[in-house]
PANU-276746 format. One line per 2 residues: number of its first residue (from 1); their letters; for each residue x, y, z of N, C-alpha, C. Coordinates in steps of 0.2 Angstrom, whole numbers, plus 5000, padded with zeros to 4 digits. Example, Ala and Ser with C-alpha at 12.3 -4.5 7.8 and 13.67 -1.06 7.14 Angstrom:
1 = as = 5066,4972,5039,5062,4978,5039,5066,4984,5039 ~ 5064,4989,5035,5068,4995,5036,5064,5000,5039
This chain:
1 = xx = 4919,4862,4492,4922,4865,4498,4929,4867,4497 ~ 4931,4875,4499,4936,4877,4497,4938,4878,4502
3 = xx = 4946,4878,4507,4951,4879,4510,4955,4887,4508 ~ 4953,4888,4514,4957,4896,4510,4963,4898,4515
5 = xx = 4968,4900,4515,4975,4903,4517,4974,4907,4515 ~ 4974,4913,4523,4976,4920,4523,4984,4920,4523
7 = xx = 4986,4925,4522,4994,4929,4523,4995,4928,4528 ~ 5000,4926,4532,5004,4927,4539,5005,4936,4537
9 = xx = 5004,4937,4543,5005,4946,4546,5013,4946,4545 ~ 5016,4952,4542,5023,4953,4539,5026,4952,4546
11 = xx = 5031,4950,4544,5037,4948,4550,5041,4954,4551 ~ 5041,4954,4556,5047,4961,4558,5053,4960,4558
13 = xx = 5057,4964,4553,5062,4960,4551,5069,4963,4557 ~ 5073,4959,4554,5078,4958,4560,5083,4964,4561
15 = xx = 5084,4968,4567,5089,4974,4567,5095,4974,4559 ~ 5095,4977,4557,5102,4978,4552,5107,4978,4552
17 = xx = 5108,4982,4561,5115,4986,4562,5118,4980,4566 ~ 5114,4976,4571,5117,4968,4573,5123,4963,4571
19 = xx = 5120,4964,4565,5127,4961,4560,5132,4964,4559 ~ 5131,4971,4559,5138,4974,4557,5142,4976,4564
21 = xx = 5136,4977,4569,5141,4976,4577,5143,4969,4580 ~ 5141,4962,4577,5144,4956,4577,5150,4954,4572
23 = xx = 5152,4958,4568,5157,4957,4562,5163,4961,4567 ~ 5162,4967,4569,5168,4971,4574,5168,4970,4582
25 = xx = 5166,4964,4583,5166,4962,4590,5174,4962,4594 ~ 5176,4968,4598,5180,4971,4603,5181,4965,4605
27 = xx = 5187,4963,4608,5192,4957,4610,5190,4961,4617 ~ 5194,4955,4625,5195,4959,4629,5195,4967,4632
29 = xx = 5198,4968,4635,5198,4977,4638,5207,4975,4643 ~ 5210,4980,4643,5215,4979,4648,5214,4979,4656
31 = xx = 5214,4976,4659,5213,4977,4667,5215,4983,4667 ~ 5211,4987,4674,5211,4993,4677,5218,4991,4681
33 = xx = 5221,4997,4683,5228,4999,4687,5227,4996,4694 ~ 5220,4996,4696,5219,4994,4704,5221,4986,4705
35 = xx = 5216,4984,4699,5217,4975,4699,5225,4973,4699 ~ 5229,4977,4697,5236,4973,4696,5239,4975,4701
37 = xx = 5238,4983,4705,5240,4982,4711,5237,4978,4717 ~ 5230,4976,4715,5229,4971,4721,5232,4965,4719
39 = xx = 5233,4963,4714,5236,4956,4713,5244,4957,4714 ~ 5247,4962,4715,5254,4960,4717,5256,4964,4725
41 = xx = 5248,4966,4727,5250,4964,4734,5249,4958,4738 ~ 5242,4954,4732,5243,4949,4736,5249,4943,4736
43 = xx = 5253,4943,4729,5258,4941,4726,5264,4941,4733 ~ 5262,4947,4736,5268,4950,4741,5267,4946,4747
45 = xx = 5261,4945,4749,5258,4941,4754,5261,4934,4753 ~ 5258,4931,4749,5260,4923,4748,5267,4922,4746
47 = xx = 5273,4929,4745,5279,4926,4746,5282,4927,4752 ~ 5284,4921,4752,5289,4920,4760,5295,4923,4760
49 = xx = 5297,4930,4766,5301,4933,4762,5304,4932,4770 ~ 5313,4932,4766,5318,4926,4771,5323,4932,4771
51 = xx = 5327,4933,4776,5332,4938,4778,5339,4935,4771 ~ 5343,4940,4769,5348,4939,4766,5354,4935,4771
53 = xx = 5356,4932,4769,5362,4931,4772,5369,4934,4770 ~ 5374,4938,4775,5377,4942,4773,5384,4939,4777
Protein backbone atom coordinates (compact mmCIF):
# COMPACT_ATOMS: atom_id res chain seq x y z
CA UNK A 1 0.00 0.00 0.00
CA UNK A 2 1.42 3.35 -1.21
CA UNK A 3 0.43 6.93 -0.01
CA UNK A 4 0.90 9.36 -2.52
CA UNK A 5 1.19 13.41 -2.28
CA UNK A 6 0.07 15.44 -4.94
CA UNK A 7 1.70 19.09 -5.30
CA UNK A 8 -0.45 21.96 -3.57
CA UNK A 9 -1.58 24.22 -6.76
CA UNK A 10 1.14 27.14 -6.89
CA UNK A 11 0.49 29.89 -4.48
CA UNK A 12 -0.22 33.26 -5.94
CA UNK A 13 2.32 35.20 -4.79
CA UNK A 14 1.96 38.26 -2.95
CA UNK A 15 1.61 41.94 -4.64
CA UNK A 16 5.49 43.26 -4.92
CA UNK A 17 4.79 46.89 -4.96
CA UNK A 18 2.92 46.58 -1.28
CA UNK A 19 6.20 46.63 0.38
CA UNK A 20 7.63 49.18 -1.35
CA UNK A 21 4.12 51.46 -0.85
CA UNK A 22 4.36 50.23 3.11
CA UNK A 23 8.25 51.41 3.44
CA UNK A 24 7.07 55.27 2.07
CA UNK A 25 3.92 55.41 4.11
CA UNK A 26 2.76 59.55 3.95
CA UNK A 27 2.41 60.75 7.78
CA UNK A 28 -0.69 62.85 8.12
CA UNK A 29 -2.01 65.64 5.47
CA UNK A 30 -2.45 69.38 6.81
CA UNK A 31 -6.12 70.17 7.60
CA UNK A 32 -8.05 72.00 4.88
CA UNK A 33 -8.45 76.02 5.40
CA UNK A 34 -12.25 75.60 6.26
CA UNK A 35 -11.63 73.32 9.25
CA UNK A 36 -9.42 75.88 10.94
CA UNK A 37 -11.91 78.59 10.11
CA UNK A 38 -14.66 76.54 11.70
CA UNK A 39 -12.49 75.92 14.64
CA UNK A 40 -11.76 79.46 15.37
CA UNK A 41 -15.26 80.43 14.88
CA UNK A 42 -16.23 78.13 17.28
CA UNK A 43 -13.08 79.29 19.44
CA UNK A 44 -15.02 82.85 19.25
CA UNK A 45 -18.24 81.46 20.53
CA UNK A 46 -16.99 79.78 23.68
CA UNK A 47 -15.02 83.00 24.56
CA UNK A 48 -16.76 85.13 26.79
CA UNK A 49 -16.14 88.45 25.43
CA UNK A 50 -16.29 91.27 28.32
CA UNK A 51 -16.36 95.25 27.45
CA UNK A 52 -12.81 96.89 28.18
CA UNK A 53 -12.84 99.15 30.89
CA UNK A 54 -11.69 102.41 30.02
Amino acid sequence: MRLRVEPAAPIKPRNPFAGFAKQRAAGSHEKPLSSERQAAKRALKKAKLEPEDE
